[in-house]
PDB file of N, CA, C, O and CB in Angstrom:
ATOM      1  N   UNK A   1       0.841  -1.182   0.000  1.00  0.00           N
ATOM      2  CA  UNK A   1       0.000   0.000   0.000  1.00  0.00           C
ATOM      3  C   UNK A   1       0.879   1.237   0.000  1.00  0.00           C
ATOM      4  O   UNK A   1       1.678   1.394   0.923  1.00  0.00           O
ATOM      5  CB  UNK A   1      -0.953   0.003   1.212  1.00  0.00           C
ATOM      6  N   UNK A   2       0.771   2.203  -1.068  1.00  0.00           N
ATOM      7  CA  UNK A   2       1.124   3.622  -1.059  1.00  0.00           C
ATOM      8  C   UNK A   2       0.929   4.318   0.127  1.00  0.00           C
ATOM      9  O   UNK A   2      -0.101   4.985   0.227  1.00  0.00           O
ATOM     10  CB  UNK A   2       0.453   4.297  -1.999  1.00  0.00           C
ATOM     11  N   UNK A   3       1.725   4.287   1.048  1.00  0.00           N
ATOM     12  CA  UNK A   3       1.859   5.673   2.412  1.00  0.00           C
ATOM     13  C   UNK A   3       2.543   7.205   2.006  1.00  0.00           C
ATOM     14  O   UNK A   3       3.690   7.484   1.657  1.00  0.00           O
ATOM     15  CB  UNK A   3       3.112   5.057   3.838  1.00  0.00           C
ATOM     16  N   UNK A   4       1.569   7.900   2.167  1.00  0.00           N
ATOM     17  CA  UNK A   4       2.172   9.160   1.714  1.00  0.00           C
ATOM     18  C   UNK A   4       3.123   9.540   3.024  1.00  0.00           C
ATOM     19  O   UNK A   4       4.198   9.879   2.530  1.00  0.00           O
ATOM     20  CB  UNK A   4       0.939  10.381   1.314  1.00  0.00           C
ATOM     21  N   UNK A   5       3.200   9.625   4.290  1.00  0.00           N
ATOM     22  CA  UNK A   5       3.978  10.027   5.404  1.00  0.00           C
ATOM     23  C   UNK A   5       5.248   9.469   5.003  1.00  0.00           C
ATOM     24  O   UNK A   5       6.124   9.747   5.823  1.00  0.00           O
ATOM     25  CB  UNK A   5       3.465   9.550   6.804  1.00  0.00           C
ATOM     26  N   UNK A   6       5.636   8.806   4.065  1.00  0.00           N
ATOM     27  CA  UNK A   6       7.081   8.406   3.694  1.00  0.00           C
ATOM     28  C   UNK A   6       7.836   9.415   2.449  1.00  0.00           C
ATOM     29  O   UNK A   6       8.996   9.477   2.041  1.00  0.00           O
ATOM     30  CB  UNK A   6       6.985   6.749   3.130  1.00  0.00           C
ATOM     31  N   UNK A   7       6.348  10.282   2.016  1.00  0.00           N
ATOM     32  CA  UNK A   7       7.414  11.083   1.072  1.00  0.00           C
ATOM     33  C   UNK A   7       7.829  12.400   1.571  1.00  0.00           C
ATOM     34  O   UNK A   7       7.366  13.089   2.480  1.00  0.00           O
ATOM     35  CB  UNK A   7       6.837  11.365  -0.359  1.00  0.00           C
ATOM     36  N   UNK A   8       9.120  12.649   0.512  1.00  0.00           N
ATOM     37  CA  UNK A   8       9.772  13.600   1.049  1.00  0.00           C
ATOM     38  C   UNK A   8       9.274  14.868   0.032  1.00  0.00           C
ATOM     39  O   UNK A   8       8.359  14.765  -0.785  1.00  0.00           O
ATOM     40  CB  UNK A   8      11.373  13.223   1.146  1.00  0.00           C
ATOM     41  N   UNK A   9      10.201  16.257   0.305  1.00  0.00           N
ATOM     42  CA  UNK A   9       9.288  17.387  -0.384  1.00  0.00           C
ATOM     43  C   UNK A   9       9.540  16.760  -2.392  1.00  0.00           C
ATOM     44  O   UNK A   9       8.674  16.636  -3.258  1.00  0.00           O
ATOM     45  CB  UNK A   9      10.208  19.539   0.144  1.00  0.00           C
ATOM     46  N   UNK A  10      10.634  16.577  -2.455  1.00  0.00           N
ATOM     47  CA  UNK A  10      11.579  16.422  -3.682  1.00  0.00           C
ATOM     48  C   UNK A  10       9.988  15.559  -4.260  1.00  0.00           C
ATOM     49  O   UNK A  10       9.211  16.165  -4.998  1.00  0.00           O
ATOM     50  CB  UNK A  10      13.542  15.345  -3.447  1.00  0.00           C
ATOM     51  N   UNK A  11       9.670  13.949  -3.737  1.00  0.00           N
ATOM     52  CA  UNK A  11       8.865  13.167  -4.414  1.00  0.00           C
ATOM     53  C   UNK A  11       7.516  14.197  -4.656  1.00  0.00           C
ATOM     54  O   UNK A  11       6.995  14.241  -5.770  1.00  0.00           O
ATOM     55  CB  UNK A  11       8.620  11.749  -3.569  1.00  0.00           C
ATOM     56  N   UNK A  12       6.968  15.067  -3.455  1.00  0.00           N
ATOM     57  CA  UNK A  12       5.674  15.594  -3.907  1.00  0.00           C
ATOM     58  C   UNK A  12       6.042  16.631  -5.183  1.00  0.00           C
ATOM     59  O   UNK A  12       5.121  17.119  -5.837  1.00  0.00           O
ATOM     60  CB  UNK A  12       4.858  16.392  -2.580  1.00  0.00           C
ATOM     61  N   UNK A  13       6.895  16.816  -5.371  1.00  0.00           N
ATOM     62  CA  UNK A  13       7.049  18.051  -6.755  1.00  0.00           C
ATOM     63  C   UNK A  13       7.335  17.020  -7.309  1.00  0.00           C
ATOM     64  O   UNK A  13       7.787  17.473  -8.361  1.00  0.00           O
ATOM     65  CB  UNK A  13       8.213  19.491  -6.943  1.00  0.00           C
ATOM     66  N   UNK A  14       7.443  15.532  -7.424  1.00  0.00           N
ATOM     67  CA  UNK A  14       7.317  14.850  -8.908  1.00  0.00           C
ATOM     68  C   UNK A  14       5.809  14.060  -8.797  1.00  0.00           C
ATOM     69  O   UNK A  14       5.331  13.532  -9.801  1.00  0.00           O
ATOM     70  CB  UNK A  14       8.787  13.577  -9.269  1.00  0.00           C
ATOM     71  N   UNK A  15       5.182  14.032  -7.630  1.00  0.00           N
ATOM     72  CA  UNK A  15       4.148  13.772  -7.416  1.00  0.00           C
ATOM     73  C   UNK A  15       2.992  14.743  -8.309  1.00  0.00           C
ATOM     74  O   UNK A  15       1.985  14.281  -8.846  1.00  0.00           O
ATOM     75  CB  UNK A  15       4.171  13.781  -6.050  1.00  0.00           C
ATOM     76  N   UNK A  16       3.429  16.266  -8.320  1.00  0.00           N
ATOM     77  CA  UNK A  16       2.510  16.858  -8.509  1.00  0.00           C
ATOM     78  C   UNK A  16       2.786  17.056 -10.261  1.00  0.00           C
ATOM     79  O   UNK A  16       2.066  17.687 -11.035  1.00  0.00           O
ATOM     80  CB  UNK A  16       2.422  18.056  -7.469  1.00  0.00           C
ATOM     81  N   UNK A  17       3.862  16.420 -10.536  1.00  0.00           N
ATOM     82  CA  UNK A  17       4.303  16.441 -11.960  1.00  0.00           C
ATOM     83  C   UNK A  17       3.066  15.381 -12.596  1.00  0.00           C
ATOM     84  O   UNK A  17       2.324  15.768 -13.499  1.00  0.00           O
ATOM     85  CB  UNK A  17       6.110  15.835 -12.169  1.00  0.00           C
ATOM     86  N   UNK A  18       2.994  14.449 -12.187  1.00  0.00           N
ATOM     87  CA  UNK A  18       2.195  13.122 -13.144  1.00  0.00           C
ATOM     88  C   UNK A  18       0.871  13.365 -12.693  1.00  0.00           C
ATOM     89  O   UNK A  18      -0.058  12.855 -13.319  1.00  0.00           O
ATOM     90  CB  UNK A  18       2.671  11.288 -12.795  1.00  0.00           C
ATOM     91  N   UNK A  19       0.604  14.221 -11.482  1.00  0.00           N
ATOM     92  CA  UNK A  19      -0.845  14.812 -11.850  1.00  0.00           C
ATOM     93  C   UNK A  19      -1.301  16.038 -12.498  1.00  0.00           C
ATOM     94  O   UNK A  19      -2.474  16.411 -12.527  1.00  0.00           O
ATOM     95  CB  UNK A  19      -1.461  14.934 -10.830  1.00  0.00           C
ATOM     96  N   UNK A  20      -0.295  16.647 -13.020  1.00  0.00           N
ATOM     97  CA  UNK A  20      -0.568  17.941 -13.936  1.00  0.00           C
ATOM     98  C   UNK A  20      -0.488  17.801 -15.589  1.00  0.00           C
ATOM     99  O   UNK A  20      -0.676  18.630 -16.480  1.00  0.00           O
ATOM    100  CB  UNK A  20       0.553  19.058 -13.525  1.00  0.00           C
ATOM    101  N   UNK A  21      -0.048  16.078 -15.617  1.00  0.00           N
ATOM    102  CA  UNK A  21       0.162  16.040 -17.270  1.00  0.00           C
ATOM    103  C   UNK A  21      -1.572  16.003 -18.112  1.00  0.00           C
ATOM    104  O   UNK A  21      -1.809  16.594 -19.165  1.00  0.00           O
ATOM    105  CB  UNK A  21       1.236  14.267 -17.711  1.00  0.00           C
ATOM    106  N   UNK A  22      -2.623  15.146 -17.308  1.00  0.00           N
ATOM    107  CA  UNK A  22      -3.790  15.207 -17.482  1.00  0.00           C
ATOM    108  C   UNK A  22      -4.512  16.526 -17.820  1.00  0.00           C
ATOM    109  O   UNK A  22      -5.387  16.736 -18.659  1.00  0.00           O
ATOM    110  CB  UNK A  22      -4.184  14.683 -16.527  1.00  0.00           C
ATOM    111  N   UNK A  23      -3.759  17.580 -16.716  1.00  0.00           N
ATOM    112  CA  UNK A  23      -4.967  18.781 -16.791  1.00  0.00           C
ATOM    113  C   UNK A  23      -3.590  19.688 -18.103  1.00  0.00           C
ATOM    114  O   UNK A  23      -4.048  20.650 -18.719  1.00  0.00           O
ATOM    115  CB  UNK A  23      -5.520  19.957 -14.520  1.00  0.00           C
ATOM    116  N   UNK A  24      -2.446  19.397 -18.323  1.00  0.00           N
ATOM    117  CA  UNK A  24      -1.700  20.197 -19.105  1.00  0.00           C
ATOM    118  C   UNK A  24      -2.493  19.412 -21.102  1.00  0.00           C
ATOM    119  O   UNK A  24      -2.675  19.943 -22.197  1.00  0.00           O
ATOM    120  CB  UNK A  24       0.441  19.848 -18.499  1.00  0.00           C
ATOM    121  N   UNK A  25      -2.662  18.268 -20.654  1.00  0.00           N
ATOM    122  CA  UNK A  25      -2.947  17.686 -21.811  1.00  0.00           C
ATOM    123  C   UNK A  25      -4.950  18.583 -22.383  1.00  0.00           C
ATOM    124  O   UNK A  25      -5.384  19.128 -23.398  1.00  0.00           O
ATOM    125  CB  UNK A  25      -2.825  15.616 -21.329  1.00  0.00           C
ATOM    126  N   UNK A  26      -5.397  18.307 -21.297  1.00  0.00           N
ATOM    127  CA  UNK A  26      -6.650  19.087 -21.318  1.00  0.00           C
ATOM    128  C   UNK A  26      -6.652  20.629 -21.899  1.00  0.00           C
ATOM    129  O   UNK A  26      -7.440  20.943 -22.790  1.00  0.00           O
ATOM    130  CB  UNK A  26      -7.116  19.121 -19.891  1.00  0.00           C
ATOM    131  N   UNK A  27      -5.816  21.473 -21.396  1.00  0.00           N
ATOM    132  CA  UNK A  27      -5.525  22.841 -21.698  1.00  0.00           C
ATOM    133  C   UNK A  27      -5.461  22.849 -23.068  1.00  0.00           C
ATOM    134  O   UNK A  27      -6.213  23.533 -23.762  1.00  0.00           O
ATOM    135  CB  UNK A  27      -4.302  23.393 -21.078  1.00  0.00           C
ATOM    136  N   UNK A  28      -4.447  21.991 -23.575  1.00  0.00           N
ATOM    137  CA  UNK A  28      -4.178  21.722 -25.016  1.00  0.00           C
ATOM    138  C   UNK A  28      -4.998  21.679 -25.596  1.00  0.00           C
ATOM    139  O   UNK A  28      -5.085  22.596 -26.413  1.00  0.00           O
ATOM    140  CB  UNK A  28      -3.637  20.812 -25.386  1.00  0.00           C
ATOM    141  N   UNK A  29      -5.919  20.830 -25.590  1.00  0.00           N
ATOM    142  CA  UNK A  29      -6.858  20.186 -26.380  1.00  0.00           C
ATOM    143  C   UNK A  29      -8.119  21.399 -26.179  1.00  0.00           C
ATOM    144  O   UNK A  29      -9.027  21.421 -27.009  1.00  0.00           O
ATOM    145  CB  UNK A  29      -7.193  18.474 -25.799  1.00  0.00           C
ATOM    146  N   UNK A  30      -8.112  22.007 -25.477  1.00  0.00           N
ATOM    147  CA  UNK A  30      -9.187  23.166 -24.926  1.00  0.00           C
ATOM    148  C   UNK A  30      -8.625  24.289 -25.621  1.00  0.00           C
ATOM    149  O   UNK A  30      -9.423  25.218 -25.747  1.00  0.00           O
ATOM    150  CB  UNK A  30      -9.270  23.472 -23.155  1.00  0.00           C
ATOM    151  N   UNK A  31      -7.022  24.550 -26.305  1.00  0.00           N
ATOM    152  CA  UNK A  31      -6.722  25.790 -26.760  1.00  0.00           C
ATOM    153  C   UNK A  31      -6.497  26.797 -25.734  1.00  0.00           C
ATOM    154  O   UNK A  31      -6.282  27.995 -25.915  1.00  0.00           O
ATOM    155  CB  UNK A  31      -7.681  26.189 -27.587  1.00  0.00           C
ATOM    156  N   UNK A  32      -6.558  26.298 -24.866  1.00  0.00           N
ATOM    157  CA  UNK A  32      -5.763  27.531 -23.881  1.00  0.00           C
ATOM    158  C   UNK A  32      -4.499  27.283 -23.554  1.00  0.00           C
ATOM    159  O   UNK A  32      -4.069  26.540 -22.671  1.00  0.00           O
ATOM    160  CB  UNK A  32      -6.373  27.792 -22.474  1.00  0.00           C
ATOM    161  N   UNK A  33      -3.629  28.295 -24.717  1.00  0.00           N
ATOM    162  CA  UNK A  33      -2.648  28.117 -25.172  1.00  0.00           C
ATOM    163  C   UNK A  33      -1.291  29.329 -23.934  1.00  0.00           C
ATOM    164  O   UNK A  33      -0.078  29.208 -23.758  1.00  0.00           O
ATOM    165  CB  UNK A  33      -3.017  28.430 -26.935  1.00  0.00           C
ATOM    166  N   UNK A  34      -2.196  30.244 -23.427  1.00  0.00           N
ATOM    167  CA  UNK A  34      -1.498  30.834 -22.298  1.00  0.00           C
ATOM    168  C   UNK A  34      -1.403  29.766 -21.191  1.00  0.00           C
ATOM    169  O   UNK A  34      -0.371  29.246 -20.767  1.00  0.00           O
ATOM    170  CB  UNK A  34      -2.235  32.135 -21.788  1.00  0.00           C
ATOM    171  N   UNK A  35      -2.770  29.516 -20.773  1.00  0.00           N
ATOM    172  CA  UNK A  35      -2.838  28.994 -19.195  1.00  0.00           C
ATOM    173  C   UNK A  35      -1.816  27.700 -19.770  1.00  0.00           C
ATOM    174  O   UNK A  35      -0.823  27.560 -19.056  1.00  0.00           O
ATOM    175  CB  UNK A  35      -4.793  28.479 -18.349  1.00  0.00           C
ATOM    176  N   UNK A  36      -1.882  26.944 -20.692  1.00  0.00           N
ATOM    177  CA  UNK A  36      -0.701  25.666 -21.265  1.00  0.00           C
ATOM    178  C   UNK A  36       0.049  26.291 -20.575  1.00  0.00           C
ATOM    179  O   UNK A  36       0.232  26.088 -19.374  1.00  0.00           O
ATOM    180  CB  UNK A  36      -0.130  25.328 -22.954  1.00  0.00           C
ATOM    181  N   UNK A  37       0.662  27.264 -21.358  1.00  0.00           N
ATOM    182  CA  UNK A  37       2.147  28.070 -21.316  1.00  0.00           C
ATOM    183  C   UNK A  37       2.175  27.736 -19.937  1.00  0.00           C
ATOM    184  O   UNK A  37       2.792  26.754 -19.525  1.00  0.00           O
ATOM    185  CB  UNK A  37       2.319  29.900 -21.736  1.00  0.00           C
ATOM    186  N   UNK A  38       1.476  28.582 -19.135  1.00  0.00           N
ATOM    187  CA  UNK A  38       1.807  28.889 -17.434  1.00  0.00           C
ATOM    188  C   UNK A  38       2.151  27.975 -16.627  1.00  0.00           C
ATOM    189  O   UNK A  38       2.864  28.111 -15.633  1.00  0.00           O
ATOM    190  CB  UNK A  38       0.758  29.372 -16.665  1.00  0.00           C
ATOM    191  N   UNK A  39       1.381  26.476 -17.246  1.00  0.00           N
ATOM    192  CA  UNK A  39       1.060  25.077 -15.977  1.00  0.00           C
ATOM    193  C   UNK A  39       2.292  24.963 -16.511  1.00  0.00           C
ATOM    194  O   UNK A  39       3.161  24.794 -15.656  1.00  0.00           O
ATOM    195  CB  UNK A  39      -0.309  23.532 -15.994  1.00  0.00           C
ATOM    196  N   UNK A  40       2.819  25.009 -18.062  1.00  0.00           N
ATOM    197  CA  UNK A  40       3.876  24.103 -18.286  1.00  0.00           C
ATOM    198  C   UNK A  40       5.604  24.925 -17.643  1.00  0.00           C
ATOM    199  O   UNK A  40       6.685  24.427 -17.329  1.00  0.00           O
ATOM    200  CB  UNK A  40       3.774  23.767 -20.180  1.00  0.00           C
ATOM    201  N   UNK A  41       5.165  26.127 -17.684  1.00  0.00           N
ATOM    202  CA  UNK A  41       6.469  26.784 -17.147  1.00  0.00           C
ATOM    203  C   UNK A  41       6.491  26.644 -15.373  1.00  0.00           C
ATOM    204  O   UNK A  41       7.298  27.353 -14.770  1.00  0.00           O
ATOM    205  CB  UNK A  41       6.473  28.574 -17.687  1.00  0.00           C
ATOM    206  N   UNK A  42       5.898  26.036 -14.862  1.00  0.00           N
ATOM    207  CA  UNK A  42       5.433  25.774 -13.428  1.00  0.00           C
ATOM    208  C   UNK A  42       5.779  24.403 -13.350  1.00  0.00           C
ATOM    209  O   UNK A  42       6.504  24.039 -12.424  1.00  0.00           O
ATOM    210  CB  UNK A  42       3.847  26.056 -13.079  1.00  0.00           C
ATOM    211  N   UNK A  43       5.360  23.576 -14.202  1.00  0.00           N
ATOM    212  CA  UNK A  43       5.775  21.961 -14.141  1.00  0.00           C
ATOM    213  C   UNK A  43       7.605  21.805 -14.343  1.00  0.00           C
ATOM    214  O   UNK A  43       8.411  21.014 -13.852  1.00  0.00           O
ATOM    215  CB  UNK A  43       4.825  21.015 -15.681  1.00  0.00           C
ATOM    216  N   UNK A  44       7.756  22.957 -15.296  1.00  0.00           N
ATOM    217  CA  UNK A  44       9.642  22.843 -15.387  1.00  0.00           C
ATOM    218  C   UNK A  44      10.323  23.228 -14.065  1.00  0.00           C
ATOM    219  O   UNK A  44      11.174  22.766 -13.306  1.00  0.00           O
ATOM    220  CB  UNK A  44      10.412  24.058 -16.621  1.00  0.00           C
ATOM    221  N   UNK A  45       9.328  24.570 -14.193  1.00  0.00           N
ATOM    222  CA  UNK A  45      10.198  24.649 -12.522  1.00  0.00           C
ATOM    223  C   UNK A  45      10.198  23.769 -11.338  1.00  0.00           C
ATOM    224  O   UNK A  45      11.250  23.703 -10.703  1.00  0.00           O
ATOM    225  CB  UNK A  45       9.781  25.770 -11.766  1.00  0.00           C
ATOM    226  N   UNK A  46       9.016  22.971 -10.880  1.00  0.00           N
ATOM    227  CA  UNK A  46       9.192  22.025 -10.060  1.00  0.00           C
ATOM    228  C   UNK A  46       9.834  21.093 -10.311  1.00  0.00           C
ATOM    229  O   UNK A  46       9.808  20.225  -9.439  1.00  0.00           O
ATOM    230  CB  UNK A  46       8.361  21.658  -9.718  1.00  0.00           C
ATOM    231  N   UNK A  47      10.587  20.839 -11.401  1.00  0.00           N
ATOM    232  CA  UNK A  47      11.896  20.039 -12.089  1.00  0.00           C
ATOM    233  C   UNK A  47      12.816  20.250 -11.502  1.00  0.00           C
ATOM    234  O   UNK A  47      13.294  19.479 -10.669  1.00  0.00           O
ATOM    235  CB  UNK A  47      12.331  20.287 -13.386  1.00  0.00           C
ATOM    236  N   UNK A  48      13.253  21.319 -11.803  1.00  0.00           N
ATOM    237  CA  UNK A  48      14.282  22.474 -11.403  1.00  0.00           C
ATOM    238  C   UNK A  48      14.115  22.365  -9.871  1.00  0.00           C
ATOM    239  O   UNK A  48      15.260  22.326  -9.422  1.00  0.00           O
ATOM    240  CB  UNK A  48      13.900  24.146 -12.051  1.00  0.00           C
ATOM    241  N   UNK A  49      13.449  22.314  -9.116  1.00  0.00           N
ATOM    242  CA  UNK A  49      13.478  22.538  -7.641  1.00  0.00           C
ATOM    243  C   UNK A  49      13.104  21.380  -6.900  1.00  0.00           C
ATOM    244  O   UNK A  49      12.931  21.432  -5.682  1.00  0.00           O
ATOM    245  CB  UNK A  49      12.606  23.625  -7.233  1.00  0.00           C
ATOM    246  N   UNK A  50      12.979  20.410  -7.523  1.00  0.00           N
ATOM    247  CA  UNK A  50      13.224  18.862  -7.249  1.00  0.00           C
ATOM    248  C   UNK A  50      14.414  18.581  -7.361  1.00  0.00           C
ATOM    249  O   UNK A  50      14.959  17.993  -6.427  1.00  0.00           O
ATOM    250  CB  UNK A  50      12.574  17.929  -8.066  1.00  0.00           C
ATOM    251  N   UNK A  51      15.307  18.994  -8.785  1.00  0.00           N
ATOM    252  CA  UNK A  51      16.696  17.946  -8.663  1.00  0.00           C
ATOM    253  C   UNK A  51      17.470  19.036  -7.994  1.00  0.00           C
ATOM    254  O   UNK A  51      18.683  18.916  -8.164  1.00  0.00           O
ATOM    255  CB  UNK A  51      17.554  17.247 -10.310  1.00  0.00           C
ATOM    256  N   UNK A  52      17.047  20.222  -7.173  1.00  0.00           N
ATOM    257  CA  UNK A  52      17.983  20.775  -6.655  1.00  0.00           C
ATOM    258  C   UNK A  52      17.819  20.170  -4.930  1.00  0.00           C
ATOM    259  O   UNK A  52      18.793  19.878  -4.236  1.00  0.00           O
ATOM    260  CB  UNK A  52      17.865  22.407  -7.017  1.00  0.00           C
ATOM    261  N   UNK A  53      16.714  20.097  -4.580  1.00  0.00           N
ATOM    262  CA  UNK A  53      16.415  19.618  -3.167  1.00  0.00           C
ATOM    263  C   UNK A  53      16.858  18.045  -3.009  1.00  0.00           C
ATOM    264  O   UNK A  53      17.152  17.570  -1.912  1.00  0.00           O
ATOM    265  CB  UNK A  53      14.755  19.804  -2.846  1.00  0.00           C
ATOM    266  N   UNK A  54      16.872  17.269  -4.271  1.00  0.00           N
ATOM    267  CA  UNK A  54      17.474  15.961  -3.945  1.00  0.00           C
ATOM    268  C   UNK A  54      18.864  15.924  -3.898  1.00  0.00           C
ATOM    269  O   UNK A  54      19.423  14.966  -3.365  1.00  0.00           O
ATOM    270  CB  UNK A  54      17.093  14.991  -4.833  1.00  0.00           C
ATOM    271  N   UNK A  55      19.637  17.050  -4.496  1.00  0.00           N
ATOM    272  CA  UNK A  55      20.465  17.313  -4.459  1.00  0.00           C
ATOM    273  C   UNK A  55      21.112  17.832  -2.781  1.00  0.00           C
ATOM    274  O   UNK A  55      22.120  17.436  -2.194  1.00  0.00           O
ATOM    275  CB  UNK A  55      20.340  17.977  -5.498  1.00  0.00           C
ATOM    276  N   UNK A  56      20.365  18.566  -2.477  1.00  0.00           N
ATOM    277  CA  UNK A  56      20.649  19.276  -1.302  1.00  0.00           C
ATOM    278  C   UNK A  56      20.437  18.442  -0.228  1.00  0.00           C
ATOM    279  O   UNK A  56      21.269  18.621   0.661  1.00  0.00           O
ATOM    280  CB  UNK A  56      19.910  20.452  -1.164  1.00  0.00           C
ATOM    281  N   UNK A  57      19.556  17.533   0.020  1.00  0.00           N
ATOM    282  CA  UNK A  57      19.135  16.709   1.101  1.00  0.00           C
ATOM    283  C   UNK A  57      19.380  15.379   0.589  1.00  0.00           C
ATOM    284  O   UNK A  57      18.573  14.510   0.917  1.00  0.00           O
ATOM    285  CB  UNK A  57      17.679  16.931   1.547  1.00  0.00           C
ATOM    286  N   UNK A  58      20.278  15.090  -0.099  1.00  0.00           N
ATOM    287  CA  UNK A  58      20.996  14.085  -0.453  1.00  0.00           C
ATOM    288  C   UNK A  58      19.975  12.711  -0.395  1.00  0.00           C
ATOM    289  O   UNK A  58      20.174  11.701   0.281  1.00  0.00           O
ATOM    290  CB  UNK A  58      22.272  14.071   0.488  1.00  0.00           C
ATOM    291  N   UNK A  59      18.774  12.992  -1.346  1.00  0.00           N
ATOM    292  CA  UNK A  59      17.739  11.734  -1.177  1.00  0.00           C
ATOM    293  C   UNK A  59      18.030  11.405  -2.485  1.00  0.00           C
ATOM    294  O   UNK A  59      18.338  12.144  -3.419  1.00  0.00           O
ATOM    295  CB  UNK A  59      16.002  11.957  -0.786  1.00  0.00           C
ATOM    296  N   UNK A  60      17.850   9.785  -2.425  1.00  0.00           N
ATOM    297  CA  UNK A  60      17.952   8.938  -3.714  1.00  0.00           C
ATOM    298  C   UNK A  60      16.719   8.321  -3.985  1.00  0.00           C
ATOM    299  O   UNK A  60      15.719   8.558  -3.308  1.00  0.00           O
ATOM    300  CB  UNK A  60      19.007   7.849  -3.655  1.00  0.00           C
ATOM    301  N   UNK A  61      16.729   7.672  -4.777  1.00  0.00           N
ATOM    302  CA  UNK A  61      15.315   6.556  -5.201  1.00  0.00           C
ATOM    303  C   UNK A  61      15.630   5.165  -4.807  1.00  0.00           C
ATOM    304  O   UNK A  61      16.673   4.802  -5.350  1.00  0.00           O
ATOM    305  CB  UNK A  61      14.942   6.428  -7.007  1.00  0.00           C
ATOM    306  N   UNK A  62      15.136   4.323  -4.108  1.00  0.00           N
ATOM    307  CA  UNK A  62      15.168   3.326  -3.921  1.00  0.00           C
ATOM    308  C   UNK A  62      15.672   2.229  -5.401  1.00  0.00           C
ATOM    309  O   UNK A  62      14.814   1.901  -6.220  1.00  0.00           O
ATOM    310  CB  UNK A  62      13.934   3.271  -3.288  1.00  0.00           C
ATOM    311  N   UNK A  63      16.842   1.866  -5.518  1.00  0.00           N
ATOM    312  CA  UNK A  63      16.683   1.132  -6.849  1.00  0.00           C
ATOM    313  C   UNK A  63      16.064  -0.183  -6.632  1.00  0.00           C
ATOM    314  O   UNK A  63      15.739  -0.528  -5.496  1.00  0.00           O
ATOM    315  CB  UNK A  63      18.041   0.927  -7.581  1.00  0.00           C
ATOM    316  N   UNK A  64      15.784  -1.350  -8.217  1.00  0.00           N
ATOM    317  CA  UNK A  64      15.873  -2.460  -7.816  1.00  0.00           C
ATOM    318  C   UNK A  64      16.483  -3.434  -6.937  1.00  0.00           C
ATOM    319  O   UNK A  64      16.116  -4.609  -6.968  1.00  0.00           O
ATOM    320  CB  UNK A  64      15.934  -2.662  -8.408  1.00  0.00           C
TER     321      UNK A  64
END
């Protein structure tokens, strides 16, 4: 079972990545070609401020 009390900040900004591809894909298809723009320059940055915090707090991914 998925426990969220195990994630750290780094996973919820990739957490909130694979739930924004749905509503970024929607925008598209709706022609709202600003608000696109906005979610998608917001989804890079939580990129950007994910591999810097995994960086900083030295968290890895569990491999195989």
């Amino acid at each position: 079972m998925f426990i969220f009390k195990i994630l750290n900040i780094a996973d919820w900004f990739s957490f909130y990545r694979v739930l924004a591809i749905p509503i970024l894909l929607l925008l598209l298809f709706m022609g709202e070609r600003q608000i696109f723009a906005f979610a998608l320059l917001v989804s890079y940055s939580t990129d950007m401020i994910d591999g810097f915090l995994a960086r900083k707090l030295k968290v890895t991914s569990i491999g195989p």
